[in-house]
C-alpha positions in Angstrom: 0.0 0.0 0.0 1.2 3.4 -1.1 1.9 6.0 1.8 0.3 10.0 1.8 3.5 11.5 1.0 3.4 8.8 -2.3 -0.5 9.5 -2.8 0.1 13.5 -2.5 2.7 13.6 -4.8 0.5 11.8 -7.9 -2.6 13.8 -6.8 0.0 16.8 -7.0 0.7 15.6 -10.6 -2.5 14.9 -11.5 -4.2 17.9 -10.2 -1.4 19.7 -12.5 -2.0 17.4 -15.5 -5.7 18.3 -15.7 -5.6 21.5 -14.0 -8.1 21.0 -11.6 -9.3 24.2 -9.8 -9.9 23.1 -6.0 -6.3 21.8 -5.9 -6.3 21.3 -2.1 -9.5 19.8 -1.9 -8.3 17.1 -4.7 -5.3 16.6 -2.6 -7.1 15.8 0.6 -9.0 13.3 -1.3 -6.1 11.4 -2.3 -4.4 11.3 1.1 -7.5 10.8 3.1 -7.6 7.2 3.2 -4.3 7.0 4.3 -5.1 8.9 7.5 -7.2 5.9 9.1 -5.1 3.4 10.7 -6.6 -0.1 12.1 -5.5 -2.3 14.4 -5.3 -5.9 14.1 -7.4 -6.8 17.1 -10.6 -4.4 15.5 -10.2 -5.3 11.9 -9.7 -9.4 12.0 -13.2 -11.0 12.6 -12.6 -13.1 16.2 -14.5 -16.5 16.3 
């Protein structure tokens, strides 16, 4: 899995390549999912 820095620079690059006018809002979309982190006791199903 990619990290944000990874995922902000390509956003940065694609934001650029199709110059998309809400820059920072595009950005925040591409790191966003990176900001949740999980821990192995909450996201493996215990039986």
């Amino acid at each position: 899995m990619g990290s944000r820095i990874i995922h902000s620079i390509i956003g940065n690059k694609i934001a650029k390549a199709l110059s998309i006018e809400y820059k920072t809002v595009f950005l925040l979309g591409c790191i966003a999912p990176d900001a949740v982190f999980h821990t192995k006791k909450k996201t493996y199903r215990i039986s």
